[in-house]
C-alpha positions as CSV (number, residue, x, y, z in Angstrom):
1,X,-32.5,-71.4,-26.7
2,X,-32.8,-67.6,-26.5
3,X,-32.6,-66.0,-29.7
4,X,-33.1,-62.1,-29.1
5,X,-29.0,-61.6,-30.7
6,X,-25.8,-63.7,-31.2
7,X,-24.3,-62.9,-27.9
8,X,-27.1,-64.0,-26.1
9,X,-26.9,-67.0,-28.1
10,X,-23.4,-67.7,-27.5
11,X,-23.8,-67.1,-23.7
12,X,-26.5,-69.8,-23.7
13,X,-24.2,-72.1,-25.1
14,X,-21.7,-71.5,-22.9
15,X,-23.9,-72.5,-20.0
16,X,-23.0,-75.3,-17.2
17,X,-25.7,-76.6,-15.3
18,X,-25.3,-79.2,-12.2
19,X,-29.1,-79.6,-12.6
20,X,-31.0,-82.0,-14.7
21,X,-30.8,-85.9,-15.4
22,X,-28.2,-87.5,-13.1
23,X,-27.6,-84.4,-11.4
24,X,-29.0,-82.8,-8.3
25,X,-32.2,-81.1,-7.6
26,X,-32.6,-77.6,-6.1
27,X,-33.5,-79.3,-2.8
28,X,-30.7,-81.9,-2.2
29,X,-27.9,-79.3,-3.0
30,X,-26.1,-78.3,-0.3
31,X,-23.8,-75.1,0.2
32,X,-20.8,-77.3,-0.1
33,X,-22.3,-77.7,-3.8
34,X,-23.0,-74.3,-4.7
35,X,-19.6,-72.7,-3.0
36,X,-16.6,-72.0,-5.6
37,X,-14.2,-74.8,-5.4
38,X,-10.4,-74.4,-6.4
39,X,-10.4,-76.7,-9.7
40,X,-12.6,-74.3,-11.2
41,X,-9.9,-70.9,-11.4
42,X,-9.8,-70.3,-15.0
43,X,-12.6,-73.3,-16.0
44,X,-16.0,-71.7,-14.6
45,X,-16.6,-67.7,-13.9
46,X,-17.5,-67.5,-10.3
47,X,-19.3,-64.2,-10.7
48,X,-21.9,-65.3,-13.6
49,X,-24.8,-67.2,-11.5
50,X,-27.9,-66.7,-11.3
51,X,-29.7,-65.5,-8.4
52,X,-32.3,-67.2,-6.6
53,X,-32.9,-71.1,-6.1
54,X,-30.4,-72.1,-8.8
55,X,-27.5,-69.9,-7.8
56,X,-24.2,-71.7,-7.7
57,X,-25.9,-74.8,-9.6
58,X,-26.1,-73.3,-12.9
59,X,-22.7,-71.2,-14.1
60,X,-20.7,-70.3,-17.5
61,X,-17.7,-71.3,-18.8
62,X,-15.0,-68.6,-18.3
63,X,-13.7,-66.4,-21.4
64,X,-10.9,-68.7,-22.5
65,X,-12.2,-71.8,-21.2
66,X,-12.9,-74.9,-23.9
67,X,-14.3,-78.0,-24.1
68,X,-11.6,-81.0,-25.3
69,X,-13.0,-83.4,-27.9
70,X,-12.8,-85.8,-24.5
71,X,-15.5,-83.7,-22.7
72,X,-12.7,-81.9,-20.2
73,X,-13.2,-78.6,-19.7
74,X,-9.4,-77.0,-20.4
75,X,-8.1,-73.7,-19.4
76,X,-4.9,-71.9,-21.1
């Protein structure tokens, strides 16, 4: 985790990622993937993504946006 200051901190935590175990690889992802679907308004921020390979597969959580004790991400 980056530690340079808390916000930094925070925003790493915020972090969603569609990569990793039982997820999909750079390669395999299509555009259908990465594109901004409808269930994410007020879940995911579609502007925060990184550029490059990853972008679209690795997002944040938008500003009120929380995770339920079930794992669901919830939005006001």
């Amino acid at each position: 985790m980056d530690q340079n200051n808390p916000l930094s901190g925070l925003t790493h935590k915020r972090r969603l990622s569609a990569l990793g175990p039982g997820g999909l690889s750079r390669e395999r992802a299509g555009l259908e993937v990465r594109d901004v679907h409808p269930s994410h308004y007020g879940r995911m921020c579609p502007i925060e993504t990184p550029e490059g390979p990853n972008i679209g597969l690795i997002g944040s959580l938008s500003v009120y946006a929380r995770v339920n004790p079930f794992g669901f991400i919830e939005t006001p």
